[in-house]
Each structure stands twice: as structure tokens, then as C-alpha cells.
Backbone bond lengths (Angstrom), bond angles and torsions (degrees), N, CA, C in turn:
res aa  C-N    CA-C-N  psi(-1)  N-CA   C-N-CA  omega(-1)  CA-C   N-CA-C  phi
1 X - - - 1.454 - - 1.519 111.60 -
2 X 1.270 105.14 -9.52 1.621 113.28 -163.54 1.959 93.40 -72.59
3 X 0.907 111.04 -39.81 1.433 110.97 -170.20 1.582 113.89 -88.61
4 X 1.393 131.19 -22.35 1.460 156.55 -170.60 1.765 100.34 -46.20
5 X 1.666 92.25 -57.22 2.120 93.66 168.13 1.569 120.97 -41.86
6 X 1.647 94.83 -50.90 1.952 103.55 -160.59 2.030 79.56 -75.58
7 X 1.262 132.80 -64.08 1.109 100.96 -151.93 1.758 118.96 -79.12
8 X 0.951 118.46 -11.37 1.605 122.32 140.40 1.583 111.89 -33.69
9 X 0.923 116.89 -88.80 1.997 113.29 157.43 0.791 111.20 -20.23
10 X 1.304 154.93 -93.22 0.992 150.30 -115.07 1.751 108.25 -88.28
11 X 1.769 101.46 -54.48 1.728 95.94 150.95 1.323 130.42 -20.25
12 X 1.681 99.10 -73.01 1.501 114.13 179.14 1.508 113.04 -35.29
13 X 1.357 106.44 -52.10 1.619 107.16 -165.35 1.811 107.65 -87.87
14 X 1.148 105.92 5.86 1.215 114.68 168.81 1.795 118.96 -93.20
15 X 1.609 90.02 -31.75 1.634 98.97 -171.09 1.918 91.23 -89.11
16 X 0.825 131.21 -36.61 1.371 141.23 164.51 1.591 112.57 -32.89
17 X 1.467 116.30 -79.68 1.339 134.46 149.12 1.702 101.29 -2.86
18 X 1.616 99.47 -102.33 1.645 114.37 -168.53 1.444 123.04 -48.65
19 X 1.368 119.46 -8.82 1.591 154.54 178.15 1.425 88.08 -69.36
20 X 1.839 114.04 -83.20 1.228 119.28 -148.61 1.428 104.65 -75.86
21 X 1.173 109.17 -11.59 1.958 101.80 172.50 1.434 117.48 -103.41
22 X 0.863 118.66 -41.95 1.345 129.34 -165.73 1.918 107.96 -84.43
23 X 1.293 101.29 -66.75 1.647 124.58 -167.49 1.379 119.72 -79.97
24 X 1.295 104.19 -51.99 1.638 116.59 162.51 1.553 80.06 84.52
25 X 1.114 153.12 57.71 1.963 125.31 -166.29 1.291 101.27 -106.84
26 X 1.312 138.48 16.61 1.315 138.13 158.41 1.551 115.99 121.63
27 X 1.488 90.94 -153.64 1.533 99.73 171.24 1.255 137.60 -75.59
28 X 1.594 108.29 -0.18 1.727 104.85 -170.76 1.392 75.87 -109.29
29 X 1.657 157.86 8.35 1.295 126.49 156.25 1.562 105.70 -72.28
30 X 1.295 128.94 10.18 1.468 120.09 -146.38 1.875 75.20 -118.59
31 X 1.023 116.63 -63.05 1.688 133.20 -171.12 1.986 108.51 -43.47
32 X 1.435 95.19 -39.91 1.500 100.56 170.59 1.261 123.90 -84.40
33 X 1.739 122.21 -13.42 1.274 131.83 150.37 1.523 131.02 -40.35
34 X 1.724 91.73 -56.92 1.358 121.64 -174.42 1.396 98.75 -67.41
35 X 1.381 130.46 -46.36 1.665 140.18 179.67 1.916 101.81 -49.60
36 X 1.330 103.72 -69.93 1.448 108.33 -173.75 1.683 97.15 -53.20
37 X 1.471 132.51 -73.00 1.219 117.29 -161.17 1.812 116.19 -47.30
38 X 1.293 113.55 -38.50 1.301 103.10 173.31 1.690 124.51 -73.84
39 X 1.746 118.50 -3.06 1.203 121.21 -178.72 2.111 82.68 -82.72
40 X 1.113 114.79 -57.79 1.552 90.68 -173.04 1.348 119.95 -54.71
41 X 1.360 126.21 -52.81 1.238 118.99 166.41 1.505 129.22 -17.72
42 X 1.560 115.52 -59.17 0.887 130.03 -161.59 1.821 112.05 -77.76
43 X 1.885 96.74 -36.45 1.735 106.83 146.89 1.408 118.32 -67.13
44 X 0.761 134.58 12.25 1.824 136.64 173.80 1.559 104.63 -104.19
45 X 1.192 89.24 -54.26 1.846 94.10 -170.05 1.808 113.79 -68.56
46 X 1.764 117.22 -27.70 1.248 112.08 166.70 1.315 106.69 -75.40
47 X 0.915 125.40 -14.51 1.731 108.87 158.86 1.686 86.45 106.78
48 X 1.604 127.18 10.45 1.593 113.83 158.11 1.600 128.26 -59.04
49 X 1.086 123.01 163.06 1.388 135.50 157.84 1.388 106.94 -62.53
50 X 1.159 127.28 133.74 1.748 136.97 172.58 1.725 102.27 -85.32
């Protein structure tokens, strides 16, 4: 489970990505951006490995 956050992120910012080039599908690709960047953050600040 230790890793389940970062690769949740990393999706996100992947599905984010192919959204903003490809799909254009709005504002909730932007909202799940904002979700993943604060899941790393929040792995940065407990002091995990990314």
C-alpha cells in the first residue's frame, strides 16, 4: 500500500497529460492534476521516497 499513493499520481498525471493534448475533456482533467500533485506533496513532506 506504501506505493498505491505515488502510483495513483502518477496515472493521474499521465491521464492529465493525454487529456490536455489529445482530448481537451475539460476541467475535471485539470482537478485530478491538482489531486495527484498534492498526493506527492503530501509524500514529500512525510519524509517518503517518491
Amino acid at each position: 500500500m506504501q506505493n498505491l499513493l505515488y502510483t495513483i499520481a502518477v496515472i493521474l498525471v499521465i491521464l492529465w497529460f493525454l487529456g490536455f493534448l489529445v482530448f481537451n475533456v475539460g476541467s475535471i482533467i485539470h482537478i485530478l492534476l491538482l489531486i495527484a500533485v498534492i498526493a506527492i506533496l503530501l509524500r514529500i513532506i512525510k519524509g517518503k521516497e517518491i
